[in-house]
C-alpha positions as CSV (number, residue, x, y, z in Angstrom):
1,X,44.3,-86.4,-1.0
2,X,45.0,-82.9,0.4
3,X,44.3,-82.4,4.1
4,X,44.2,-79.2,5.7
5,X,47.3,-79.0,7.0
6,X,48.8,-78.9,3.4
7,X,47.2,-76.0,2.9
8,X,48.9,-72.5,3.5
9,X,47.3,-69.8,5.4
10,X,46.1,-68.0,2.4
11,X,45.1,-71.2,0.5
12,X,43.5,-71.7,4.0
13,X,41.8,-68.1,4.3
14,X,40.5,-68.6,0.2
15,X,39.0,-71.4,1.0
16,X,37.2,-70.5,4.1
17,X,36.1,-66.9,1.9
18,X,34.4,-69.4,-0.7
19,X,32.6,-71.7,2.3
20,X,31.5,-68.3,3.9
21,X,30.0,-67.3,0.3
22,X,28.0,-70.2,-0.8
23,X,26.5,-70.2,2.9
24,X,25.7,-66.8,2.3
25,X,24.3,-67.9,-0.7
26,X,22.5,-71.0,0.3
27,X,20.9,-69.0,3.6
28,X,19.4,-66.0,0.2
29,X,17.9,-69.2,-1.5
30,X,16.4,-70.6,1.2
31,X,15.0,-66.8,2.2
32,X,13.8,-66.8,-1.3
33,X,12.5,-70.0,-1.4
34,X,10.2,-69.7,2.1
35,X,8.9,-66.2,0.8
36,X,7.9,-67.4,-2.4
37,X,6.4,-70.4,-0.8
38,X,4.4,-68.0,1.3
39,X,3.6,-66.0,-1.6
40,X,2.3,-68.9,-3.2
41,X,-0.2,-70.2,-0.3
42,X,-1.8,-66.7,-0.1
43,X,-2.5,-66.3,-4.1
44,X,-4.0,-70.4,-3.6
45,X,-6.0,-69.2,-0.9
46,X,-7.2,-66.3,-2.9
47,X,-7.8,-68.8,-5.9
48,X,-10.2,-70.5,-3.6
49,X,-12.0,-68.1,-1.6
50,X,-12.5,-66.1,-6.2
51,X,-13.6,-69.4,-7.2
52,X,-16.3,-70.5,-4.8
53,X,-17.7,-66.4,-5.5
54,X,-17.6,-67.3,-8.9
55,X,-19.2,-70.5,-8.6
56,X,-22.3,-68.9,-6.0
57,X,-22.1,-66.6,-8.8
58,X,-22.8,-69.1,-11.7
59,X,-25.3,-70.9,-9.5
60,X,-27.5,-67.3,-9.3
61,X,-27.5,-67.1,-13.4
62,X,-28.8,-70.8,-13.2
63,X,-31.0,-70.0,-10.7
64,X,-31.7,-67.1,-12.6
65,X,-32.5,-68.8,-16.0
66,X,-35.0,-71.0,-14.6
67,X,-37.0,-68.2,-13.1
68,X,-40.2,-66.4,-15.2
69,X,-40.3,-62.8,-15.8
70,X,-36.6,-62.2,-14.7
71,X,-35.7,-58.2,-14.5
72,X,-33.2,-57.7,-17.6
73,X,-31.6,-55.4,-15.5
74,X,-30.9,-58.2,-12.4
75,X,-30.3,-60.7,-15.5
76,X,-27.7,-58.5,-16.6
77,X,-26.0,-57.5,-13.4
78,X,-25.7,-61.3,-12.1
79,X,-23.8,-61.9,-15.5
80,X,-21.4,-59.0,-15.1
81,X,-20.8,-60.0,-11.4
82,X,-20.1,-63.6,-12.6
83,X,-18.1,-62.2,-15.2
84,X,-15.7,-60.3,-13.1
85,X,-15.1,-63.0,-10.7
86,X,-14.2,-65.3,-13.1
87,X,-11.8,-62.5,-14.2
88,X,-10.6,-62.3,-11.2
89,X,-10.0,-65.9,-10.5
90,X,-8.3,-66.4,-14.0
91,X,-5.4,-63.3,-13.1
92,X,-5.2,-64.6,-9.4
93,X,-4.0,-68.1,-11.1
94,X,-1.8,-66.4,-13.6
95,X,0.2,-64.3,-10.7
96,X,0.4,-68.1,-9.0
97,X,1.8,-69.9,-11.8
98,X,4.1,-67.1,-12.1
99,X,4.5,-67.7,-8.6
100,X,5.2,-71.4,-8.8
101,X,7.5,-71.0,-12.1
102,X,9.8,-68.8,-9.8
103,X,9.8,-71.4,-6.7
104,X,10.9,-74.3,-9.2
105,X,13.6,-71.9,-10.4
106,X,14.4,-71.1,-6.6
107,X,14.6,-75.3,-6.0
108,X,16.7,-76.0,-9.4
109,X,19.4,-73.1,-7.6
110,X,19.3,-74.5,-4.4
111,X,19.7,-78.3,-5.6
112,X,22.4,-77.4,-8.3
113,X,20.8,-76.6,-11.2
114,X,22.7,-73.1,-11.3
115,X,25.9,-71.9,-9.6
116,X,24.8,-70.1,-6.5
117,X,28.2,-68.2,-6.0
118,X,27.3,-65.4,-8.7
């Protein structure tokens, strides 16, 4: 087994440079990791707050549907509003798995899965 005092002062200083670097690296990852964690709890907040709109939405075309004599007009407008917040709801979830498919890469670097020194 090798202790430190085997080493030589540049063996000593190379090894210190490549500590120094994958704590630099680790310290990035983590950085990355907490902003994309962030990132991630806003978008699923968003999801949320678009998908009870869409559903108050939906529950104005039902209410709609059961109603006589219903303006094609308001018919019409309730759909597209229900419509677009659907829309909505469906890219806020796309830019969160996107999201989530960078944190897990973020965790496989951190934990191994990659060499952080690059």
């Amino acid at each position: 087994m090798i202790t430190i005092e085997d080493l030589s002062k540049e063996e000593l200083a190379m090894l210190v440079r490549k500590l120094l670097a994958c704590d630099e690296s680790i310290a990035r990852l983590i950085t990355e990791w907490d902003l994309l964690d962030v990132r991630a709890a806003v978008l699923r907040g968003r999801m949320d707050r678009a998908w009870l709109a869409c559903s108050r939405a939906s529950e104005l075309v039902e209410a709609l549907s059961r109603k006589p004599n219903v303006n094609p007009q308001t018919w019409k407008r309730a759909m597209n509003k229900e419509e677009r917040l659907f829309a909505e709801w469906q890219r806020l979830r796309e830019q969160r798995d996107t999201v989530v498919d960078a944190l897990n890469a973020a965790f496989d670097r951190m934990v191994g899965g990659d060499d952080v020194r690059h």
